[in-house]
C-alpha positions as CSV (number, residue, x, y, z in Angstrom):
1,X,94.0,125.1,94.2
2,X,97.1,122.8,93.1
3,X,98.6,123.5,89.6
4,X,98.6,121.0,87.2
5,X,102.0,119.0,87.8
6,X,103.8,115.6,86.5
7,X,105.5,115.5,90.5
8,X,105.3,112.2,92.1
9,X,104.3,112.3,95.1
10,X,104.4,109.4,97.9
11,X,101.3,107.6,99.2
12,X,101.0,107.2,103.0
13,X,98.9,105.1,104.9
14,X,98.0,105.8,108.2
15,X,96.7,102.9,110.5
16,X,96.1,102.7,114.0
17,X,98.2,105.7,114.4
18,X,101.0,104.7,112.1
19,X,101.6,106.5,109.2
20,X,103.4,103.9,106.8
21,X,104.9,104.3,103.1
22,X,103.1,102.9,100.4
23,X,105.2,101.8,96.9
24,X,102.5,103.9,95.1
25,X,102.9,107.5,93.4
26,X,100.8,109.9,92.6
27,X,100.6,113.6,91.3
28,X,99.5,116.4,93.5
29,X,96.9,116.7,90.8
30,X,94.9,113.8,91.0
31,X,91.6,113.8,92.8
32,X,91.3,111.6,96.2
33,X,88.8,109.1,94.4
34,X,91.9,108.0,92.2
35,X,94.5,107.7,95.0
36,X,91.4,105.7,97.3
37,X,91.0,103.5,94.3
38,X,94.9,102.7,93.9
39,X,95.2,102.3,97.6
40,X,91.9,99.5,97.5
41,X,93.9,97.8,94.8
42,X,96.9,97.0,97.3
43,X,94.4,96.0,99.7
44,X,93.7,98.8,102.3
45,X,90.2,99.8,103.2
46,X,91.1,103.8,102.8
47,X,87.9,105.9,104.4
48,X,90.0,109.6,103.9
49,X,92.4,110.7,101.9
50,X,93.9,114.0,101.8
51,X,97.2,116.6,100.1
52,X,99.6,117.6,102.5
53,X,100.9,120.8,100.5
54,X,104.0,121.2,103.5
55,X,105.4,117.9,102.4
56,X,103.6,117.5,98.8
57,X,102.6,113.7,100.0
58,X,99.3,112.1,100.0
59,X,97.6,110.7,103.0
60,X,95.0,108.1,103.5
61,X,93.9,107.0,106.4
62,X,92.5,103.3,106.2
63,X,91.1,100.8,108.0
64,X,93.0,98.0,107.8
């Protein structure tokens, strides 16, 4: 289970394969319902998100 932490951590989006950058930031702490939400706002349909502890980044896979 992640510690509580103030780390900002990069969004990825990964579509069609590609995994891009996003401009948003989160904290390792967050739950996946908040990063989904922030990821709809930029206009991304996300279906998935997930931690990667090796690289302390999130990931959400999206479709479109």
């Amino acid at each position: 289970m992640r510690t509580k932490s103030r780390v900002r951590c990069p969004i990825l989006v990964e579509f069609e394969g590609t995994m891009t950058r996003s401009e948003l930031f989160a904290s390792e702490t967050e739950k996946p319902a908040d990063i989904a939400i922030k990821i709809r706002e930029e206009g991304f349909r996300p279906y998935r998100v997930r931690f990667d502890d090796n690289s302390s980044t999130w990931i959400v896979s999206s479709l479109g």
